[in-house]
C-alpha positions in Angstrom: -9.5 35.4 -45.0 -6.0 35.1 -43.7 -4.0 32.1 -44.5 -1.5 30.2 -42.3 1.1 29.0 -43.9 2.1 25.0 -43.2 5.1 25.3 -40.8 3.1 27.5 -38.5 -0.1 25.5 -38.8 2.1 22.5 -37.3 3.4 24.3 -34.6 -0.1 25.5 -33.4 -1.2 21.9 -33.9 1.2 20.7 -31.7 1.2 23.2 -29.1 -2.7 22.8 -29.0 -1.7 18.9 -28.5 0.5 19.4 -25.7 -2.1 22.1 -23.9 -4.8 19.2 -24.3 -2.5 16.6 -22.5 -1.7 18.9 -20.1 -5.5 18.6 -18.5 -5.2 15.2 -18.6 -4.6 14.2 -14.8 -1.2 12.2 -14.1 -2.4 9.3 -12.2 -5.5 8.6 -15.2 -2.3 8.5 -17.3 -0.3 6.4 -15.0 -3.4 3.8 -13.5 -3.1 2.7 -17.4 -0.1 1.1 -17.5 -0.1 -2.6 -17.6 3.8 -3.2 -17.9 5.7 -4.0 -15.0 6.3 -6.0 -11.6 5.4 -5.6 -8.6 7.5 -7.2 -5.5 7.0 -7.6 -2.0 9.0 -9.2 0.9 7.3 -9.4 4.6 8.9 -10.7 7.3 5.7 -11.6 10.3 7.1 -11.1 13.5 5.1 -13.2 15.3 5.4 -16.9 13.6 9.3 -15.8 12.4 7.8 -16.3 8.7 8.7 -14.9 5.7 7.4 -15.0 2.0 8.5 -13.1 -1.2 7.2 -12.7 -4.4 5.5 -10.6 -7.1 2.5 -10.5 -6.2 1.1 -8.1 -9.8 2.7 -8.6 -12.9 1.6 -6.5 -16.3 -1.6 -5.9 -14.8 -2.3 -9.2 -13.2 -2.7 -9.9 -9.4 -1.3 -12.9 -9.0 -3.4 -15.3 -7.1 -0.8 -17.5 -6.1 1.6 -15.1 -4.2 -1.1 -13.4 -2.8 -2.9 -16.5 -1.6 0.7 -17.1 0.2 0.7 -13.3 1.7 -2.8 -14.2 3.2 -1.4 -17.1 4.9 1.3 -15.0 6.4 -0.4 -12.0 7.5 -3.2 -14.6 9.6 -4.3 -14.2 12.6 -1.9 -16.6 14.2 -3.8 -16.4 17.5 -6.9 -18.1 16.2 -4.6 -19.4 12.9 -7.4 -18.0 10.7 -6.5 -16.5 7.1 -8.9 -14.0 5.3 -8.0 -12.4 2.4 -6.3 -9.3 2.7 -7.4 -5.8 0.3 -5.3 -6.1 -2.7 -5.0 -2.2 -2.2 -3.0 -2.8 0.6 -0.3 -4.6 -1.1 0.1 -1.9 -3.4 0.2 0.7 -0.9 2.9 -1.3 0.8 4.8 -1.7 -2.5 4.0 2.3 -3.4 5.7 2.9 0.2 8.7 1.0 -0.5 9.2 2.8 -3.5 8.7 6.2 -1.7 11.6 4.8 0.6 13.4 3.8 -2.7 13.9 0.1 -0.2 13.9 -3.7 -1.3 14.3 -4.5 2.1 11.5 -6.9 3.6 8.5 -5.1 5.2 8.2 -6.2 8.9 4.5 -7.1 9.9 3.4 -6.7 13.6 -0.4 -7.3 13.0 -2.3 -8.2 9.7 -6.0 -10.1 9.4 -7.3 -10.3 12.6 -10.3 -12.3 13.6 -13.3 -10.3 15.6 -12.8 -12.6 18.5 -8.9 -11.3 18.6 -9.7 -8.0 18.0 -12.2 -8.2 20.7 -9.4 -9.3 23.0 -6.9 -7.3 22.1 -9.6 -4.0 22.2 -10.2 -5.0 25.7 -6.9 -4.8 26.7 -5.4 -2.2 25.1 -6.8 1.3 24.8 -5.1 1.6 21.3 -7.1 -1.1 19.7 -10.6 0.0 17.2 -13.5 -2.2 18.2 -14.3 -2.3 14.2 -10.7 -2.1 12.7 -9.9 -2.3 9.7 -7.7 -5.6 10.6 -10.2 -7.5 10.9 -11.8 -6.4 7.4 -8.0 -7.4 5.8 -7.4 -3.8 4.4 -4.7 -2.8 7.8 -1.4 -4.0 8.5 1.2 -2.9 11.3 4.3 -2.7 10.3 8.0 -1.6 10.5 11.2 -1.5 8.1 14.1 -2.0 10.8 16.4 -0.4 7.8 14.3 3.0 7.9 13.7 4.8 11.1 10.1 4.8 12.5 9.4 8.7 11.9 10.7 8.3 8.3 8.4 5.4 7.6 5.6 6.9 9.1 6.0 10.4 6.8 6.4 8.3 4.0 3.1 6.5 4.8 1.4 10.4 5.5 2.9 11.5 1.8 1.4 8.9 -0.2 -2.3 9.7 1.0 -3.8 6.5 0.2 -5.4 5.6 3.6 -4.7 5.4 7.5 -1.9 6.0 9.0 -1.4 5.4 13.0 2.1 6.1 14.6 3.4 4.1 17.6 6.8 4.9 18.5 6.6 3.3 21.7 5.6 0.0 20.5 7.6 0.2 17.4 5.2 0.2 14.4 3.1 2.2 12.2 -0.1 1.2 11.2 -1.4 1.6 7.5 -4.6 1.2 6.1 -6.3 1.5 2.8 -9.2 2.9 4.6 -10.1 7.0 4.4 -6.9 9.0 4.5 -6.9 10.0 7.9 -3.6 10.3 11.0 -3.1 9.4 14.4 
């Protein structure tokens, strides 16, 4: 029988430790933590409003700011409001973090109703007869502070959903649908 003697019995305890964390993946690690605020500033294009606020504090949605985003991100053609995918607030504030930005988030198109979408879709060859708009999980959007490309490799890098590009029109469209490109 060979004995270890203390000191060294530590040291492989702790080693084994660290090995053992090491297979835990980052993000299980990291969707854990409760702590923290979450901000958001959006700026819709369309009605010239704007709202701010923390819309996820220590681990809590809050229902109040994000009741307010709704009402922003409307379809202010038909001045219907759905509720929008929480996931897509987060991917927006995971963006702006990639950007290392506070500046406000431009919104082109939010929620869009089925009878807009059916408008717009006849008119425009760039519009998805069952987008994800109209199922509040898309937004089009632009930072006026980061060029188009940037935002739109930034969008690509985090992998959490569509991402459109449309330089000519000035926006990129994001999505917290599969992870896909256009």
């Amino acid at each position: 029988m060979t004995l270890i003697c203390p000191a060294r019995r530590q040291l492989l305890l702790g080693l084994s430790g660290v090995a053992l964390c090491s297979f835990i993946p980052s993000k299980a690690v990291a969707s854990r933590s409760t702590k923290g605020i979450r901000e958001l500033s959006l700026f819709n294009r369309h009605t010239g409003e704007r709202d701010d606020g923390s819309y996820w504090v220590d681990g809590h949605y809050q229902s109040k700011v994000l009741k307010d985003f709704n009402h922003l991100l409307r379809d202010h053609r038909q001045n219907i409001a759905a509720p929008m995918d929480k996931r897509l607030f987060d991917l927006l504030y995971s963006l702006k973090t990639t950007l290392n930005t506070d500046d406000e988030i431009h919104v082109i198109s939010g929620y869009r109703s089925p009878k807009t979408n059916a408008i717009l879709a006849n008119n425009s060859g760039g519009v998805a007869k069952k987008s994800y708009h109209m199922r509040g999980m898309a937004m089009d959007i632009a930072i006026p502070s980061v060029k188009l490309k940037t935002l739109r490799e930034a969008a690509l890098s985090l992998k959490l959903g569509g991402v459109g590009y449309y330089p000519n029109s000035g926006f990129v469209h994001v999505d917290c649908g599969p992870v896909r490109h256009w």
